[in-house]
C-alpha positions in Angstrom: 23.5 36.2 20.0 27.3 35.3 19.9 26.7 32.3 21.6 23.8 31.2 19.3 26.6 32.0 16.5 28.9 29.8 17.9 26.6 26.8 18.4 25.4 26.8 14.5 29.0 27.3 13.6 30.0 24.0 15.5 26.3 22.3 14.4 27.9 22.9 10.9 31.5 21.9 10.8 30.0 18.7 12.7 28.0 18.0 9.6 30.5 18.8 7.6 32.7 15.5 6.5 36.2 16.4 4.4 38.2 13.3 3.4 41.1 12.0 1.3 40.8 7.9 1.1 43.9 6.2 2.9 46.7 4.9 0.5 44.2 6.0 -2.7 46.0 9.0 -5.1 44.7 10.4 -7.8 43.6 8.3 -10.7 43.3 4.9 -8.2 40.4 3.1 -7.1 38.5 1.9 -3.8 35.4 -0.5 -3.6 33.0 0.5 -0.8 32.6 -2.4 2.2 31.9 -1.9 5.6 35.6 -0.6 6.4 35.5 2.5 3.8 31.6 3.1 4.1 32.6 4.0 7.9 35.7 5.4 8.1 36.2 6.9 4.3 32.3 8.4 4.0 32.0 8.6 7.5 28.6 6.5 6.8 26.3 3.9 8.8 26.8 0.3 7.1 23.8 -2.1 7.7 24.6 -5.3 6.4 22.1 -7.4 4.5 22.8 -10.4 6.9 24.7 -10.8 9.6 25.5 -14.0 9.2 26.6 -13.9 5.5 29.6 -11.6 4.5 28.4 -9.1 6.4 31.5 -6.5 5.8 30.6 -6.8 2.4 27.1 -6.9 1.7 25.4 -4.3 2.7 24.2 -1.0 2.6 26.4 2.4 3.0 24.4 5.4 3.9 25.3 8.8 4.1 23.0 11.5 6.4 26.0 14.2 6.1 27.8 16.2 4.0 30.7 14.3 2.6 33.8 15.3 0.0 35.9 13.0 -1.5 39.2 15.4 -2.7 41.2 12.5 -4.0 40.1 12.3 -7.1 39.8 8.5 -7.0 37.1 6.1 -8.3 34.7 4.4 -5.9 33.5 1.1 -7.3 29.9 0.1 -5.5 30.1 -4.0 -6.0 27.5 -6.6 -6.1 25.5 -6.8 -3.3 25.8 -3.2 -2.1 24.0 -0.2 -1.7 25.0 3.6 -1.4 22.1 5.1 0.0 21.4 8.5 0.1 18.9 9.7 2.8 17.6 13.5 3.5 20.2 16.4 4.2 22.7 13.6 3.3 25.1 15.5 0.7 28.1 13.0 -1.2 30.2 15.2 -3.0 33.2 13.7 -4.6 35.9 15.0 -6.9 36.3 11.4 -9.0 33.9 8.9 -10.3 31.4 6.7 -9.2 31.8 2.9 -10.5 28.4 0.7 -9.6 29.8 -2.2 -10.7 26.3 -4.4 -10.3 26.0 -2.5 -7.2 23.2 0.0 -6.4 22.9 3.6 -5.7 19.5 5.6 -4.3 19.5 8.8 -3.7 16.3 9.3 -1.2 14.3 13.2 -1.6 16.3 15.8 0.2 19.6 13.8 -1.0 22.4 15.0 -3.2 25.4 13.3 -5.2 27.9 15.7 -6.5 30.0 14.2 -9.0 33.0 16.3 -10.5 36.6 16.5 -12.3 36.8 13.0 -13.1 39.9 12.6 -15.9 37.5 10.0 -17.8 33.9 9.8 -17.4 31.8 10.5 -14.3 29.7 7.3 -13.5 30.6 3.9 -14.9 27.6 2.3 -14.2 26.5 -1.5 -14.8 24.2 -1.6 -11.6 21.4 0.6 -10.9 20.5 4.0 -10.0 17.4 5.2 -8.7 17.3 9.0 -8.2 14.8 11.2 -5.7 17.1 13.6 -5.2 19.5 15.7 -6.9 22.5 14.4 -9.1 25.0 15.8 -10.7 27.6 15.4 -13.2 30.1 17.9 -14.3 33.7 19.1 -15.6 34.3 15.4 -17.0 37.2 14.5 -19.2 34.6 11.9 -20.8 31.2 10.8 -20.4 29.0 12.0 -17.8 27.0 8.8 -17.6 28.0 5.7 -19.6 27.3 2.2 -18.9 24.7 -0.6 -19.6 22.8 -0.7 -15.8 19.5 0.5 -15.0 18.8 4.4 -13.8 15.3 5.4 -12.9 15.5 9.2 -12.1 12.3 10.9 -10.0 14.0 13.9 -9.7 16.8 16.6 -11.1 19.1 14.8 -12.9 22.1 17.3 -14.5 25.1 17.0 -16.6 27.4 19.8 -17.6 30.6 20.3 -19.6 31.8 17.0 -20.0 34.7 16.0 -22.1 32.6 13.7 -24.3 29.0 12.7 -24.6 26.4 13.5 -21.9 24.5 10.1 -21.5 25.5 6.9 -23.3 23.2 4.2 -22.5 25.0 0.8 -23.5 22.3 -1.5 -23.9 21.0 -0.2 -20.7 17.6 0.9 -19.5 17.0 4.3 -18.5 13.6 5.7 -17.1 13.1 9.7 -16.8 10.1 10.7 -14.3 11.5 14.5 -13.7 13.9 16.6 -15.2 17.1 15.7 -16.9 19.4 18.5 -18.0 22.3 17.7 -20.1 24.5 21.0 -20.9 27.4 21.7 -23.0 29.2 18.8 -24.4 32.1 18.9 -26.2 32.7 19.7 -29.5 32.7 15.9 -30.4 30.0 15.0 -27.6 26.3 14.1 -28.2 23.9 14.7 -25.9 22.7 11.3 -25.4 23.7 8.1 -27.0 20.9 5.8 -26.8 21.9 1.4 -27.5 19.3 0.5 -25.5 16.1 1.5 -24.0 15.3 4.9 -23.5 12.2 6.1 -22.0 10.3 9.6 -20.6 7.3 9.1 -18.9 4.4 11.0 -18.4 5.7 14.6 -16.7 9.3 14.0 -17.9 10.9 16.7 -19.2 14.4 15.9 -21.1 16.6 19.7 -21.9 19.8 18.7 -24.2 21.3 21.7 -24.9 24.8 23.0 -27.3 25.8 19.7 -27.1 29.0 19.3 -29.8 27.4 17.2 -31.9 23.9 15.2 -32.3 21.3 16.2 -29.6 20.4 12.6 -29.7 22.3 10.2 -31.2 20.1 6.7 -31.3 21.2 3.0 -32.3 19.4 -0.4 -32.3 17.3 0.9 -29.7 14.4 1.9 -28.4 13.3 5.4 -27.4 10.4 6.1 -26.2 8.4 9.7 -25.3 5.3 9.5 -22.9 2.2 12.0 -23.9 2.5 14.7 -20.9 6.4 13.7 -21.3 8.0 17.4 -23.1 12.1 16.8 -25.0 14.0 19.6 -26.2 16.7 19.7 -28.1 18.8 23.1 -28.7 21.7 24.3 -30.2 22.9 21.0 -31.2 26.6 20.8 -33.2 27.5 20.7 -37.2 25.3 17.2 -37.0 21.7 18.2 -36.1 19.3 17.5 -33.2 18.1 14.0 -33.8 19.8 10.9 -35.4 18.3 7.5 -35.3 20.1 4.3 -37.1 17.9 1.6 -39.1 17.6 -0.7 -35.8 16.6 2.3 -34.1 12.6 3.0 -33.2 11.5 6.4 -32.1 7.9 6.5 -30.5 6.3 9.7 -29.8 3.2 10.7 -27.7 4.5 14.2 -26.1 6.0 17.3 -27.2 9.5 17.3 -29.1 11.0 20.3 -29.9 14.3 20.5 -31.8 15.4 24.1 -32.9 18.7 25.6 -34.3 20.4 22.6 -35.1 23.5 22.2 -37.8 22.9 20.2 -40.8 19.5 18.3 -39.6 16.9 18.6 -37.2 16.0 15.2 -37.7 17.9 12.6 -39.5 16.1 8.9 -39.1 16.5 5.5 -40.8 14.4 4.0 -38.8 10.8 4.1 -38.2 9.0 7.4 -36.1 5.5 6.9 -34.6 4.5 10.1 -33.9 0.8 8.7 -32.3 -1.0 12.6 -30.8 2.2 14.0 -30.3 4.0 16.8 -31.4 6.9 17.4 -32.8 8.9 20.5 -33.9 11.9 21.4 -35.7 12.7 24.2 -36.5 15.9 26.8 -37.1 18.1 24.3 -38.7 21.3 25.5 -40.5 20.1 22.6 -43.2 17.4 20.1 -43.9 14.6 20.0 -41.3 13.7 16.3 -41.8 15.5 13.7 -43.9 13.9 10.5 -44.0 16.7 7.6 -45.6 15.6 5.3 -47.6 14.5 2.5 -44.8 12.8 5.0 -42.6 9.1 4.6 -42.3 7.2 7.9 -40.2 3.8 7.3 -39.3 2.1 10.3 -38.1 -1.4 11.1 -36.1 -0.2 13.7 -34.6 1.2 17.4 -35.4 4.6 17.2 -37.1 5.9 20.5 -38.3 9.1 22.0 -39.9 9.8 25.4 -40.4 13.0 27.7 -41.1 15.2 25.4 -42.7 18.6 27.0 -43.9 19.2 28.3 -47.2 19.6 26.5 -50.6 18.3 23.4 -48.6 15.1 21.8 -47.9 12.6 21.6 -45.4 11.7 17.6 -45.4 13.5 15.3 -47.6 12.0 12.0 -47.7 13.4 9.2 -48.9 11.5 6.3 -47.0 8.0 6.2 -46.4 5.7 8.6 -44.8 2.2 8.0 -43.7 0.3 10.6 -42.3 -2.9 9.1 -40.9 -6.0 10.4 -39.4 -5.7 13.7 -37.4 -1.7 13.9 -39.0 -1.1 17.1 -39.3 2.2 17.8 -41.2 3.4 21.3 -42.1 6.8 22.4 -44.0 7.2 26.7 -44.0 9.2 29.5 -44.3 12.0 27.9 -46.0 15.3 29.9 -46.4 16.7 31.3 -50.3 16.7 28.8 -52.9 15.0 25.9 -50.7 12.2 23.7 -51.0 9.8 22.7 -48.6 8.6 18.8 -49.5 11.2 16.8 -51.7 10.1 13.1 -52.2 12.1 10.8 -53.0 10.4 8.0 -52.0 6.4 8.0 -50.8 3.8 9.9 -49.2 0.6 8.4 -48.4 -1.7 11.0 -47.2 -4.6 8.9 -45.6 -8.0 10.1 -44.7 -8.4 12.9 -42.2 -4.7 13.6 -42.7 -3.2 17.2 -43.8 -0.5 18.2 -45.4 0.6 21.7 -46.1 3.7 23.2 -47.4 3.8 27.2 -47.2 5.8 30.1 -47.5 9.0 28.5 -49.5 11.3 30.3 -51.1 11.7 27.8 -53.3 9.2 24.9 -54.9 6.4 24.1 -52.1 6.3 20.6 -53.0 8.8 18.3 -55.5 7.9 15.0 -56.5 11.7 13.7 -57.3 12.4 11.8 -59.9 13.9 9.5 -58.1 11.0 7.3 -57.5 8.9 9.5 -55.9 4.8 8.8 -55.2 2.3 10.8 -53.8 -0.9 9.1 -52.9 -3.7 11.8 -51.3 -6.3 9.5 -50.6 -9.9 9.8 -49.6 -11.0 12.6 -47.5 -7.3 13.6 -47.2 -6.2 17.3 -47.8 -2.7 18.7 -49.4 -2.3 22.5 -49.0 0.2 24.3 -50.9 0.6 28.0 -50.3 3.2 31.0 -51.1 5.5 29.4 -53.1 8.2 31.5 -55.0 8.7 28.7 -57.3 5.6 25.9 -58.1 3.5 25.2 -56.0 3.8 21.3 -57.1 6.7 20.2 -59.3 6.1 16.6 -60.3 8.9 14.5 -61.8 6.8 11.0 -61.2 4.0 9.8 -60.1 0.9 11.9 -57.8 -2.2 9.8 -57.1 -5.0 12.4 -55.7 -8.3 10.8 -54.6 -9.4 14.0 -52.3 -8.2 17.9 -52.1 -5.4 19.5 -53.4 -5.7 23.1 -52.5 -2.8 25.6 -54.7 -2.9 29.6 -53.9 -0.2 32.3 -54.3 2.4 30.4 -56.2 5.0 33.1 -57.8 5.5 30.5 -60.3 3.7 27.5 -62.1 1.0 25.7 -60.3 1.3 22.4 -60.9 4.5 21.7 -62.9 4.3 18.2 -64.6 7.5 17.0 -66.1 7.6 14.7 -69.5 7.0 11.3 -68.9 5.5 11.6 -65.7 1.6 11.1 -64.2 -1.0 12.9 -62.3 -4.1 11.2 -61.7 -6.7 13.0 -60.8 -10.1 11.3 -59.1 -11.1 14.2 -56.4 -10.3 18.2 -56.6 -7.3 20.2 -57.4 -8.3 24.0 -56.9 -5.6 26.6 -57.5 -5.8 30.3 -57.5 -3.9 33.4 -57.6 -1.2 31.7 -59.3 1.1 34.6 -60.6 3.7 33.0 -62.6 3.4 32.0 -66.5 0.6 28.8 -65.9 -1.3 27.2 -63.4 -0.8 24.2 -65.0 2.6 23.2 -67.4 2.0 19.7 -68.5 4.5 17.6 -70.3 3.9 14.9 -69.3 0.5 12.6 -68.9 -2.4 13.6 -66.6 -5.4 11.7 -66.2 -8.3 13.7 -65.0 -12.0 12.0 -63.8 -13.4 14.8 -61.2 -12.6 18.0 -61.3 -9.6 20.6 -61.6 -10.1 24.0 -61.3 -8.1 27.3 -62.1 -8.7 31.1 -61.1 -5.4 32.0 -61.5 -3.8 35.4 -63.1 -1.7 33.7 -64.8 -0.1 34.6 -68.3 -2.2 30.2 -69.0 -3.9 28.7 -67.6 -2.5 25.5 -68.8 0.0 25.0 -71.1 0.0 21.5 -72.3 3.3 20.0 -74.5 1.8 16.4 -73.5 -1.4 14.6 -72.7 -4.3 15.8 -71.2 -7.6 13.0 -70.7 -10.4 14.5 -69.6 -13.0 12.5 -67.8 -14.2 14.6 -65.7 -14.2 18.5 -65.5 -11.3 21.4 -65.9 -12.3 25.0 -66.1 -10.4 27.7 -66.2 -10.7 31.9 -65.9 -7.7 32.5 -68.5 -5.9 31.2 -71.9 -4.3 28.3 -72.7 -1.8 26.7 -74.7 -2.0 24.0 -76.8 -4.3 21.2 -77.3 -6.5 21.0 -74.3 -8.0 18.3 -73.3 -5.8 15.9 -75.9 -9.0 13.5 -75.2 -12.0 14.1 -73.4 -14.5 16.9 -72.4 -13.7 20.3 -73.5 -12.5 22.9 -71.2 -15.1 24.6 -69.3 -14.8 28.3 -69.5 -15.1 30.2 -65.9 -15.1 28.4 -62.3 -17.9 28.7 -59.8 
């Protein structure tokens, strides 16, 4: 038994490779040739040919365990390779530089990568990852440069001194798992210039990062359907921020929850196309679409939890929620709304929209050049509102279903000088505040509106009511109703 000790002792301090790189201190810098790939990393250097620089062209590779205690950068040049292979374990206490060089880590292989005083790789080559990488303790960036990574693997990056992944005009490919942990308090998880992609079976975790989960410019990112994101405990910023030049296209599972200010903030255009995408938990809004952001959904996109006094999706762009859209805004904190438009909705047909349980308005139709379209075969649900269920202050086109229940307030509150036009159904009930509907403004009625409300009115009207079509009621009302048109129709079926 002692002697069996002895022999996997020895077996083990022969694997075992401890070095400090000749005439390099802390904070200097060595570029990998034949000469340090042999006697630095103790590797096997295979040159590319013989005949043709063949100290310096090549490829290093590494079937031990090897630490590098200098601290020093290694720079991996043009024309070389750091390879890798199973049981092969490079663990060095610096950075890693591939300056147009290339690093692949085989299955079984592992690249440690930690207290570097700046950031941890530098990379303008490529990586391609089977193994297991990672990058921690920085001063800086974990990963920042604009080369190529393709990870197939575990790929992991932990209390660095700035931002997790910054991808400078790169192009970066996630197959497996990428962990990003704990970034500063100025950090984001991942800055995204160029393009960003998780394929099918990708899963991406970005976690208290200091600031944005995701931070994205003129860019391209890209989730895969069977491709999951999460984004948690983001800083003061929010989850997700995407510039005008930035495109965010979504077929998988996103997930953003307890963000700071927003879950989402986007200028540029979202296609969420069968995905799904959550947000939820923020300490502000849960969605603000600018002014130049276009979101086209088919797919499930829901807010819920927003913070208090705020709202649950502010949209100022455009958002067009197609066939089999889903999109759902709840349980909104004190004082908060759950839809503010700003700029336009255009619920198509098959799409759904449904704002519940708000503390606040369920749905506000801003004055500042707000439109709602609901359009043929589309549906808008508003339930459990404290406030109205739909406050317009512009214009709201419906062509389908508008469904209003269990408003504390108004129903539909139509502000002077504003217009609903009605050509399909609007069906409220159980509205318990003083009307279901409070017109001052113009509404324009050629189907059918109905009220079973226990309401104090059912409509108050201080403007203009047409009536093409058909409104009945089960209570009083107020005013002169219709101004023109067919008379009120007394009971509901």
């Amino acid at each position: 038994m002692k002697l069996l000790l002895v022999i996997m002792t020895l077996g083990v301090i022969a694997s075992l490779s401890v070095v400090s790189i000749p005439g390099a201190e802390a904070g200097r810098s060595f570029t990998l040739a034949k000469g340090t790939c042999e006697h630095a990393l103790r590797g096997t250097w295979a040159p590319t040919d013989p005949n043709t620089n063949p100290k310096t062209a090549g490829t290093c590779s590494i079937n031990n365990l090897t630490i590098i205690k200098s601290g020093v950068t290694m720079n991996i040049p043009v024309g070389v390779t750091l390879e890798i292979n199973n049981n092969g374990s490079l663990d060095i206490k610096g950075a890693i530089s591939p300056n147009q060089g290339h690093i692949g880590i085989n299955a079984g292989g592992v690249i440690t990568i930690s207290n570097s005083a700046a950031n941890g790789i530098y990379n303008y080559g490529t990586i391609e990852n089977s193994g297991t990488l990672t990058i921690q303790n920085t001063g800086g960036t974990g990963i920042f440069g604009g080369g190529t990574i393709e990870n197939n693997e575990t790929l992991t990056i932990q209390n660095t001194g700035g931002t997790g992944i910054n991808n400078y005009f790169g192009t970066f490919k996630n197959f497996d798992i990428i962990n990003v942990y704990n970034t500063n308090a100025i950090g984001n998880g991942v800055i995204n210039y160029g393009t960003f992609r998780n394929y099918s079976g990708g899963t991406i975790n970005v976690n208290n990062s200091g600031s944005y989960g995701f931070n994205l410019y003129g860019s391209t990112f890209t989730n895969d359907s069977g491709g999951t994101i999460n984004v948690n405990n983001s800083g003061a910023t929010g989850g997700i921020y995407s510039s005008s030049s930035a495109t965010i296209n979504n077929s998988g599972i996103m997930t953003i929850t307890s963000s700071g200010t927003y879950g989402v903030q986007s200028y540029g255009p979202i296609y969420n196309s069968g995905g799904a995408i959550t947000v939820s938990n923020t300490g502000g809004f849960g969605f603000r679409s600018e002014t130049t952001n276009t979101f086209t959904n088919s797919g499930n996109f829901t807010v819920s939890n927003a913070g208090a006094s705020s709202l649950g999706v502010q949209l100022l762009g455009t958002f067009n929620n197609n066939n089999h859209g889903n999109f759902t805004a709840s349980n909104t904190g004190a004082s908060s709304t759950g839809v503010r438009v700003y700029g336009t909705i255009n619920n198509n047909s098959g799409g759904r929209i449904t704002s519940s349980n708000t503390n606040g308005i369920g749905i506000d139709n801003n004055s500042g050049g707000g439109l709602i379209n609901n359009y043929s075969d589309g549906t808008i649900n508003v339930y459990n509102s404290d406030g109205a269920g739909i406050q317009n202050n512009s214009n709201l086109h419906n062509y389908a279903t508008i469904n209003i229940s269990n408003s504390g307030g108004i129903g539909i509150q139509n502000i002077a000088s504003h217009n609903i036009y009605n050509e399909g159904l609007i069906d409220m009930t159980s509205i318990a505040g003083s009307a279901g509907i409070w017109n001052y403004g113009t509404i324009d009625n050629s189907e059918y509106i109905k009220m079973r409300t226990s309401a104090t009115n059912a409509i108050i009207n201080d403007g203009t009511i047409s009536n093409g079509g058909t409104i009945c009621n089960t209570g009083s009302y107020d005013g002169t109703i219709p101004t023109s048109g067919n008379a009120v129709v007394t009971g509901c079926s």
